[in-house]
PyMOL Python script that loads the backbone (N, CA, C, O; Angstrom):
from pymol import cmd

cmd.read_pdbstr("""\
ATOM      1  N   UNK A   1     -24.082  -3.580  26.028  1.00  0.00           N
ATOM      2  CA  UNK A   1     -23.266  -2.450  25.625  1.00  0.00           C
ATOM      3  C   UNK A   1     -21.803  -2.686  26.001  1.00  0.00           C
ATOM      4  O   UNK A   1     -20.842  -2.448  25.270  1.00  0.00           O
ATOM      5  N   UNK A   2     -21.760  -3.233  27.356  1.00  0.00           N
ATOM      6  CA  UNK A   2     -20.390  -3.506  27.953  1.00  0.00           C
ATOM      7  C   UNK A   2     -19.482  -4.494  26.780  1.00  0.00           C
ATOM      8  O   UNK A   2     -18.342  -4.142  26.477  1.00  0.00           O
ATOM      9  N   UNK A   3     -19.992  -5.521  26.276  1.00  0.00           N
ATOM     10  CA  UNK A   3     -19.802  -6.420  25.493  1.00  0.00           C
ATOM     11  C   UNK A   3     -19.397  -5.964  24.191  1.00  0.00           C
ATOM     12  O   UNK A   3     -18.311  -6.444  23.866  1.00  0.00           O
ATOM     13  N   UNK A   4     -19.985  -5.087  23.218  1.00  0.00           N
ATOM     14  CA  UNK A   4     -19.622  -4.198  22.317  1.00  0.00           C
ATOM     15  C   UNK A   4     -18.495  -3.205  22.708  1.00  0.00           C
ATOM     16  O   UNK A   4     -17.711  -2.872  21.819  1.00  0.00           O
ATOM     17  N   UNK A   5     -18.410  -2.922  23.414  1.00  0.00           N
ATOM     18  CA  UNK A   5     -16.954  -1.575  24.073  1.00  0.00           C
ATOM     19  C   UNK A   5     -16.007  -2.540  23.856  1.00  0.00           C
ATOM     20  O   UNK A   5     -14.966  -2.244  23.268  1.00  0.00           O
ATOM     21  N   UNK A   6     -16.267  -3.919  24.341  1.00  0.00           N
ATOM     22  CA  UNK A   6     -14.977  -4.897  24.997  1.00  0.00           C
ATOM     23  C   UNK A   6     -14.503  -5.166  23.019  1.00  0.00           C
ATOM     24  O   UNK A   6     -13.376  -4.858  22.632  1.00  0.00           O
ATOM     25  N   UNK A   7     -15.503  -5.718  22.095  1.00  0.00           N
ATOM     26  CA  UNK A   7     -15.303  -5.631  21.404  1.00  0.00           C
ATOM     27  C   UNK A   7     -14.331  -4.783  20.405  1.00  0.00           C
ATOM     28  O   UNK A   7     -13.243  -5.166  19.974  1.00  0.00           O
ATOM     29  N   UNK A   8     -14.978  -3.544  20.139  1.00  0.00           N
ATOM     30  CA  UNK A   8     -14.269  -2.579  19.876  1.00  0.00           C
ATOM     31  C   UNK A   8     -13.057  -2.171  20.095  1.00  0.00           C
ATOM     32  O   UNK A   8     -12.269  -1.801  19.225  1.00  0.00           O
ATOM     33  N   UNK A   9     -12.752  -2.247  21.884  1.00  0.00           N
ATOM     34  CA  UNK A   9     -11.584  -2.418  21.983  1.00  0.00           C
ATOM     35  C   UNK A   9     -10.524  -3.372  21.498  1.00  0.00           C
ATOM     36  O   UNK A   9      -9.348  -3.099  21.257  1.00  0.00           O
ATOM     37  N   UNK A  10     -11.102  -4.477  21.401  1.00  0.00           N
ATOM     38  CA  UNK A  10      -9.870  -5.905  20.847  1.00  0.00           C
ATOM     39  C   UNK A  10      -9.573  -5.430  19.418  1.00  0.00           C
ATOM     40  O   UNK A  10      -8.524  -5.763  18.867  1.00  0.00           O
ATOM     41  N   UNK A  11     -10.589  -4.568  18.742  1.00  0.00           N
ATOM     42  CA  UNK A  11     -10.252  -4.287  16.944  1.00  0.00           C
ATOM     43  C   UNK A  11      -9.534  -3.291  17.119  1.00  0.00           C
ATOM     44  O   UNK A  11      -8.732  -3.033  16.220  1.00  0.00           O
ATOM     45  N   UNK A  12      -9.580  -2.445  18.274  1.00  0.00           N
ATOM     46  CA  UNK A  12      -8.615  -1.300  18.240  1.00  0.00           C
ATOM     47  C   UNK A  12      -7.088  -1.610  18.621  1.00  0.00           C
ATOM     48  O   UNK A  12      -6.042  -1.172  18.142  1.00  0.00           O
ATOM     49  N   UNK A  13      -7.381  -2.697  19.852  1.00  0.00           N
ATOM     50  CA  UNK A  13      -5.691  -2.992  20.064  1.00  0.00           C
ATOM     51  C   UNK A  13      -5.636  -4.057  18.815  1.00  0.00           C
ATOM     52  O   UNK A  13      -5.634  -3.244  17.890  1.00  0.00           O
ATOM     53  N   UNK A  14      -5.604  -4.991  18.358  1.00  0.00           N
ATOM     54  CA  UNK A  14      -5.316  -5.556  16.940  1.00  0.00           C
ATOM     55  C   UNK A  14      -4.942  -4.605  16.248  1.00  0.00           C
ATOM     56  O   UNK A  14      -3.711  -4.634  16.225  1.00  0.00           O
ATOM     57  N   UNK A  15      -5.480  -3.444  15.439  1.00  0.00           N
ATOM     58  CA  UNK A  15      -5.134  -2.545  14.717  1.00  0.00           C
ATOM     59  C   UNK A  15      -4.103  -1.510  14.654  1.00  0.00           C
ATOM     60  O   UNK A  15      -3.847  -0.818  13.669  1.00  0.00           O
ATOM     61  N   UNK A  16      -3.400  -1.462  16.071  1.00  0.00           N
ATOM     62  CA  UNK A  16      -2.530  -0.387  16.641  1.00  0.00           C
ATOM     63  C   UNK A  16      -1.474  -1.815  16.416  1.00  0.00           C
ATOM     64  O   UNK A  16      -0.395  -1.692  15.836  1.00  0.00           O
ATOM     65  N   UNK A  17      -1.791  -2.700  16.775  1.00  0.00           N
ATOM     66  CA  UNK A  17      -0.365  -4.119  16.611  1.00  0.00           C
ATOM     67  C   UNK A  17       0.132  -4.152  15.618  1.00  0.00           C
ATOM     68  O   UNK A  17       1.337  -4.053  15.386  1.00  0.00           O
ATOM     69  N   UNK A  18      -1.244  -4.382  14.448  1.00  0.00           N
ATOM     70  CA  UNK A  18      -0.434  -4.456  13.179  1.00  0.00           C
ATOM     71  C   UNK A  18      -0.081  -3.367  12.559  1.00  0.00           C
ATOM     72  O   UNK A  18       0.412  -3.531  11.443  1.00  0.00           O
ATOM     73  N   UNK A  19      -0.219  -1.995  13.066  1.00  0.00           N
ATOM     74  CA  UNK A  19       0.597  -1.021  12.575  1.00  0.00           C
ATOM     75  C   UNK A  19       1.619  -1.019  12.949  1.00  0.00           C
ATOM     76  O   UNK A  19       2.388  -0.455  12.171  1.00  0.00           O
ATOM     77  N   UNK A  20       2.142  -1.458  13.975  1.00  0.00           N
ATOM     78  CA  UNK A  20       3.247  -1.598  14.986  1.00  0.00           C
ATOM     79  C   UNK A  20       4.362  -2.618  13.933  1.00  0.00           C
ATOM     80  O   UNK A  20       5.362  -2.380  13.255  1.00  0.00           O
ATOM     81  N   UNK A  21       3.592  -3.764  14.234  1.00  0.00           N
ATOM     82  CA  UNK A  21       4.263  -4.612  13.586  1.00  0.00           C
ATOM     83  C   UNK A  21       5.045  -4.257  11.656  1.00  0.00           C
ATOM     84  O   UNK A  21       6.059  -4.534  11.016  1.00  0.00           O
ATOM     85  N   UNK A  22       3.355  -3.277  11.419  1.00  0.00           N
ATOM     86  CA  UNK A  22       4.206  -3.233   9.436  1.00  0.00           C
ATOM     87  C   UNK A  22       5.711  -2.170   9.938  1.00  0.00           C
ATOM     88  O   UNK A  22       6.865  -2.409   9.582  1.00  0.00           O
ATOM     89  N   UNK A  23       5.295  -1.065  10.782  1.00  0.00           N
ATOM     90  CA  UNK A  23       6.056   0.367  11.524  1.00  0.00           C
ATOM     91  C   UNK A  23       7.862  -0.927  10.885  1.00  0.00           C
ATOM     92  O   UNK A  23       8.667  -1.029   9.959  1.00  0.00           O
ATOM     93  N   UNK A  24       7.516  -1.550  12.185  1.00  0.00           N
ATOM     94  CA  UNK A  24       8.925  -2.406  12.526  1.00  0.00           C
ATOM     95  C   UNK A  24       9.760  -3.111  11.737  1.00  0.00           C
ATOM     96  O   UNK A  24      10.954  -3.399  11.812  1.00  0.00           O
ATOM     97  N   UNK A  25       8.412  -3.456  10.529  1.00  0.00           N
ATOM     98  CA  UNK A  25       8.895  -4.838   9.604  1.00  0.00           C
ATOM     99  C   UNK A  25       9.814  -3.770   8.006  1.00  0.00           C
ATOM    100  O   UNK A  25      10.519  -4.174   7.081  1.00  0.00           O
ATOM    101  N   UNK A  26       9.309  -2.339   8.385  1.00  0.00           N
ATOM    102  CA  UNK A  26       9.218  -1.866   6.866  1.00  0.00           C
ATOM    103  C   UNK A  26      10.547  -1.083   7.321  1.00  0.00           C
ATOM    104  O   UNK A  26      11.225  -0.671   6.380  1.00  0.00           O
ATOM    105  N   UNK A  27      11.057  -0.794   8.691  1.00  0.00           N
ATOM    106  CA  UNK A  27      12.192  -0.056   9.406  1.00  0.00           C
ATOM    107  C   UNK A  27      13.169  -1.396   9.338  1.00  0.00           C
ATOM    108  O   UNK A  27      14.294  -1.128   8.917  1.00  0.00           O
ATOM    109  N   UNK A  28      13.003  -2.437   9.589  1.00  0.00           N
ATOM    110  CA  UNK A  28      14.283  -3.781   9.465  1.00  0.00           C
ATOM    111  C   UNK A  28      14.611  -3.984   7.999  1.00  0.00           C
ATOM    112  O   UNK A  28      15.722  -4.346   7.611  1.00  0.00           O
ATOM    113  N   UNK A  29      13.429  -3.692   7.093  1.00  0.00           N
ATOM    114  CA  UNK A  29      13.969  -3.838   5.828  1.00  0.00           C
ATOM    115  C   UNK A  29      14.980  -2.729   5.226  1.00  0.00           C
ATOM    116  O   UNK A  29      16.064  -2.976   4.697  1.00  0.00           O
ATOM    117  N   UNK A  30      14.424  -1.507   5.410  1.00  0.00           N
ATOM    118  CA  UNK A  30      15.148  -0.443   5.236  1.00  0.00           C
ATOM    119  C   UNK A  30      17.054  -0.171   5.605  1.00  0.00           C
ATOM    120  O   UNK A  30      18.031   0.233   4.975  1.00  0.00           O
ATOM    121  N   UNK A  31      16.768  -0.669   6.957  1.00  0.00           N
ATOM    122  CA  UNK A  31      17.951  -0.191   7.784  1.00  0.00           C
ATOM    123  C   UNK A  31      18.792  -1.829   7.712  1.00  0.00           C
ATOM    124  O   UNK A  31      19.996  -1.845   7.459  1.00  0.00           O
ATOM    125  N   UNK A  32      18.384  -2.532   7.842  1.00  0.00           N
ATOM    126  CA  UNK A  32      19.048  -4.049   7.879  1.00  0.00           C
ATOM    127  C   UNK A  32      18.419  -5.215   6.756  1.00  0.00           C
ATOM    128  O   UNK A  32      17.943  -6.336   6.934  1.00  0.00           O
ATOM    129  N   UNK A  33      18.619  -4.524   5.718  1.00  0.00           N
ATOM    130  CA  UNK A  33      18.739  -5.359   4.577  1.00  0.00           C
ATOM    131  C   UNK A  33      19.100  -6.557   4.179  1.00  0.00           C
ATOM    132  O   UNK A  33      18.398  -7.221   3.416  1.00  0.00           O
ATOM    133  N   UNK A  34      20.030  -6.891   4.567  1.00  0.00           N
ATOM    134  CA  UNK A  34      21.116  -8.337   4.456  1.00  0.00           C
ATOM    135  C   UNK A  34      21.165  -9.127   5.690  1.00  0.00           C
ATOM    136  O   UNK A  34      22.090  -9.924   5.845  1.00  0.00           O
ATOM    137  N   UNK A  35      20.146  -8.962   6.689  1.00  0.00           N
ATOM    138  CA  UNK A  35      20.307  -9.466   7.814  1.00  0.00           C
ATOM    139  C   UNK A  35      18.806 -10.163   7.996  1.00  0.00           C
ATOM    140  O   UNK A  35      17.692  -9.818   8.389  1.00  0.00           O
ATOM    141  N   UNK A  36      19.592 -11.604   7.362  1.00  0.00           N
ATOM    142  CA  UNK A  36      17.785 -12.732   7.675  1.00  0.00           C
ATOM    143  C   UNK A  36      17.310 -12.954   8.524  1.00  0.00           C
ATOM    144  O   UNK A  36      16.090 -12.796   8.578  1.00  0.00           O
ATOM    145  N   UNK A  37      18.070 -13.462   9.685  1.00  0.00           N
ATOM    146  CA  UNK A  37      17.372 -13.517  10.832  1.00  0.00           C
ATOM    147  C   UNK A  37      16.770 -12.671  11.514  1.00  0.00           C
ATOM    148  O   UNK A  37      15.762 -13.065  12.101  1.00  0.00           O
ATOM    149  N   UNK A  38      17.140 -11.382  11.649  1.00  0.00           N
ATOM    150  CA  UNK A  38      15.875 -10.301  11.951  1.00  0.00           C
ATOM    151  C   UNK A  38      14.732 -10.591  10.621  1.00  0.00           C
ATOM    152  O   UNK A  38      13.705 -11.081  11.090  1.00  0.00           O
ATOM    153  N   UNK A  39      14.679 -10.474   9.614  1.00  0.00           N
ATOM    154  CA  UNK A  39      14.030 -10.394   9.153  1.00  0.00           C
ATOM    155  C   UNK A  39      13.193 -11.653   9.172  1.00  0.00           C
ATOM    156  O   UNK A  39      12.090 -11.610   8.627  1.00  0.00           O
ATOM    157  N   UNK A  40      13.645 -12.872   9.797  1.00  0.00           N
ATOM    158  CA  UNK A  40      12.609 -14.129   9.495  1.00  0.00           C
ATOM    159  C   UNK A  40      11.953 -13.618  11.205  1.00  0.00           C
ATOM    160  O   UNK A  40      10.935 -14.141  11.657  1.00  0.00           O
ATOM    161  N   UNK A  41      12.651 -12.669  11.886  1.00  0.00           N
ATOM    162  CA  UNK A  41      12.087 -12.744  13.445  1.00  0.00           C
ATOM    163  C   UNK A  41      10.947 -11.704  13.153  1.00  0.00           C
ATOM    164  O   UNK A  41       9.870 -11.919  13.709  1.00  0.00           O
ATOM    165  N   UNK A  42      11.031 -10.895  12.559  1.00  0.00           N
ATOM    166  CA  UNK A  42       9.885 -10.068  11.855  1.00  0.00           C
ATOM    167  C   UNK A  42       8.517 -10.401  11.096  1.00  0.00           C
ATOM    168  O   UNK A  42       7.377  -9.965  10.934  1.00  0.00           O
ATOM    169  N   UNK A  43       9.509 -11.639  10.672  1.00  0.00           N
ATOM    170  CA  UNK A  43       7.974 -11.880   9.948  1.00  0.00           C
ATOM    171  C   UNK A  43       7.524 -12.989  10.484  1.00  0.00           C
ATOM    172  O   UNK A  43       6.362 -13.255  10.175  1.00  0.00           O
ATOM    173  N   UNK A  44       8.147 -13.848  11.304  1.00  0.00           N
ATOM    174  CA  UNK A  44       7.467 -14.425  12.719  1.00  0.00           C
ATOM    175  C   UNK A  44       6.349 -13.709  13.288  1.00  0.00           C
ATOM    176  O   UNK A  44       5.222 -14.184  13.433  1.00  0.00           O
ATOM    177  N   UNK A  45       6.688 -12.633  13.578  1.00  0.00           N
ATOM    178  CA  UNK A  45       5.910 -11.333  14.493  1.00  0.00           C
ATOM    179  C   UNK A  45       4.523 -11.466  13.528  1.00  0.00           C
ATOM    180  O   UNK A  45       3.398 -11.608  14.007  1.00  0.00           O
ATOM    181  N   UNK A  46       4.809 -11.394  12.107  1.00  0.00           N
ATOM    182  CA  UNK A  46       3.623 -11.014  11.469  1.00  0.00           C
ATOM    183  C   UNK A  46       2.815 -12.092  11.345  1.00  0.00           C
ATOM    184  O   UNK A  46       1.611 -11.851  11.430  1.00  0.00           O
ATOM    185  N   UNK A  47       3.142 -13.211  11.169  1.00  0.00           N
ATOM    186  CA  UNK A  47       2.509 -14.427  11.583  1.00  0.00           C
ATOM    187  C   UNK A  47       1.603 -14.656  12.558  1.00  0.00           C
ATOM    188  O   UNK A  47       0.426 -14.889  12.283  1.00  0.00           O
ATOM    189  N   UNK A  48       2.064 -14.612  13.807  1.00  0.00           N
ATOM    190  CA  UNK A  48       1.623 -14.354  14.955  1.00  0.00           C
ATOM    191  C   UNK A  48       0.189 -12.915  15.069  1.00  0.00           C
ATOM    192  O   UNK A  48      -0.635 -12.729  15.964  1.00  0.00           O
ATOM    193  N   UNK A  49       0.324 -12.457  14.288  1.00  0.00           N
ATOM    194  CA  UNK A  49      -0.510 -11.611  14.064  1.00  0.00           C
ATOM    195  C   UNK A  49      -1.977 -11.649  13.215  1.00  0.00           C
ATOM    196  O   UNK A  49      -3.031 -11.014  13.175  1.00  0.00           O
ATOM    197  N   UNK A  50      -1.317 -12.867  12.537  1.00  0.00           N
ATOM    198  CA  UNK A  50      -2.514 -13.347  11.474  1.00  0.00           C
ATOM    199  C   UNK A  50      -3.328 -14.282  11.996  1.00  0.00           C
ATOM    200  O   UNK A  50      -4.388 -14.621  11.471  1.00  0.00           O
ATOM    201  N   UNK A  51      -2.910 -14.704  12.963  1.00  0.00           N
ATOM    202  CA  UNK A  51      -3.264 -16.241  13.396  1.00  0.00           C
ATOM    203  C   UNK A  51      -4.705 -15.830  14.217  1.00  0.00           C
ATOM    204  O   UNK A  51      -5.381 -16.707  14.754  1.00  0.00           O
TER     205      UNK A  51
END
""", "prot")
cmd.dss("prot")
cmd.show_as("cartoon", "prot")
cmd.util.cbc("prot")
cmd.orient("prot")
Protein backbone atom coordinates (compact mmCIF):
# COMPACT_ATOMS: atom_id res chain seq x y z
CA UNK A 1 0.00 0.00 0.00
CA UNK A 2 2.93 2.21 1.15
CA UNK A 3 4.39 1.70 -2.38
CA UNK A 4 1.17 2.77 -4.27
CA UNK A 5 0.75 6.20 -2.00
CA UNK A 6 4.58 6.75 -2.93
CA UNK A 7 3.42 6.24 -6.39
CA UNK A 8 0.58 8.38 -6.59
CA UNK A 9 2.34 10.88 -5.08
CA UNK A 10 5.26 11.17 -7.86
CA UNK A 11 2.02 11.50 -10.57
CA UNK A 12 0.73 14.13 -8.39
CA UNK A 13 3.97 16.15 -7.96
CA UNK A 14 4.76 15.59 -11.90
CA UNK A 15 1.34 16.94 -12.61
CA UNK A 16 1.36 20.13 -10.38
CA UNK A 17 5.14 20.72 -12.36
CA UNK A 18 3.82 20.59 -15.54
CA UNK A 19 1.09 22.86 -14.76
CA UNK A 20 3.58 25.05 -13.29
CA UNK A 21 5.76 24.87 -16.00
CA UNK A 22 2.70 25.42 -19.08
CA UNK A 23 1.36 28.46 -15.96
CA UNK A 24 5.08 30.04 -16.73
CA UNK A 25 5.72 29.14 -20.37
CA UNK A 26 2.14 30.62 -21.57
CA UNK A 27 2.85 34.01 -19.00
CA UNK A 28 6.65 34.53 -20.89
CA UNK A 29 4.92 34.29 -24.09
CA UNK A 30 2.27 36.68 -23.34
CA UNK A 31 4.21 39.32 -21.42
CA UNK A 32 7.79 38.86 -23.17
CA UNK A 33 7.24 38.14 -26.62
CA UNK A 34 10.44 39.21 -28.39
CA UNK A 35 12.63 37.97 -25.76
CA UNK A 36 14.36 34.40 -26.90
CA UNK A 37 16.31 33.66 -24.37
CA UNK A 38 13.68 33.48 -21.75
CA UNK A 39 11.83 31.79 -23.98
CA UNK A 40 14.55 29.05 -25.06
CA UNK A 41 15.05 29.02 -20.87
CA UNK A 42 11.37 28.03 -20.78
CA UNK A 43 11.32 25.61 -22.95
CA UNK A 44 14.50 24.12 -21.51
CA UNK A 45 12.24 23.82 -18.35
CA UNK A 46 9.80 21.88 -20.54
CA UNK A 47 12.26 19.55 -21.73
CA UNK A 48 13.44 18.70 -18.56
CA UNK A 49 10.05 17.78 -17.83
CA UNK A 50 9.59 15.32 -20.56
CA UNK A 51 12.58 13.49 -19.99
Amino acid sequence: MEEYEDKLHLLKNYTLRNQQTDAIQAYVQAKYPADEQLQQLVAGLENLEEE
